[in-house]
Steps between C-alpha positions, in 0.01 A plus 500: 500500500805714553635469153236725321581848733894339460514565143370836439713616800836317353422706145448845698836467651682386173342793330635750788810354491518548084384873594726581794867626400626363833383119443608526133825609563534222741454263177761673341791481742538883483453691889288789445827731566673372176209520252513875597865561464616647145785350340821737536531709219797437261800749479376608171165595647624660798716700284201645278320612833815744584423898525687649238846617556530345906852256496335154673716256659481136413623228732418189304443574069598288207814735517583467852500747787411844286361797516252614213356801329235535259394794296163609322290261301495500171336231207795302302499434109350221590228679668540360834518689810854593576705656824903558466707361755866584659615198678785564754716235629787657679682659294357342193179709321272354242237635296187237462142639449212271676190399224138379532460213279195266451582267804657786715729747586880388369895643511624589189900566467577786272686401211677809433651541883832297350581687152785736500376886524 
């Protein structure tokens, strides 16, 4: 006699559970604290987000420990959306400029920075 209110109460509390963010992310092995984290943005994309003109020092970047500059946007031949970059690495300076491209922001070396002037 207990199996017909059983029933109806077992598909209530699957279809809470489906609806509830806590019980789902219990199914997917995920803690509520790193569903809501956002992946660390990439050097490239922390690079785009700099104010114009400020010198920012990087710890850890594809070049080492550096510190970066980047000037006013502009739109490449390409017509992708375009910052230029001075890299300084001690006493070493590089020219780079920093591009949006169709799967993100990327670090393009200047090809010009090693012909004779």
């Amino acid at each position: 006699m207990r199996m017909p209110i059983l029933v109806p109460r077992l598909a209530l509390v699957l279809a809470l559970c489906i609806i509830l963010p806590a019980c789902a992310l219990r199914g997917s092995g995920k803690s509520a604290l790193e569903s809501e984290v956002p992946p660390t943005p990439t050097f490239a994309e922390q690079v785009a987000g700099l104010p114009n003109g400020v010198a920012q020092p990087f710890a850890q970047s594809p070049y080492g420990a550096v510190t970066v500059t980047a000037g006013s946007t502009y739109i490449s031949g390409l017509g992708n959306q375009c910052r230029p970059i001075n890299i300084v690495q001690g006493a070493m300076q590089y020219r780079a400029a920093v591009c949006q491209e169709e799967h993100g922001w990327r670090v393009i070396p200047t090809i010009f920075d090693n012909m004779p002037r």
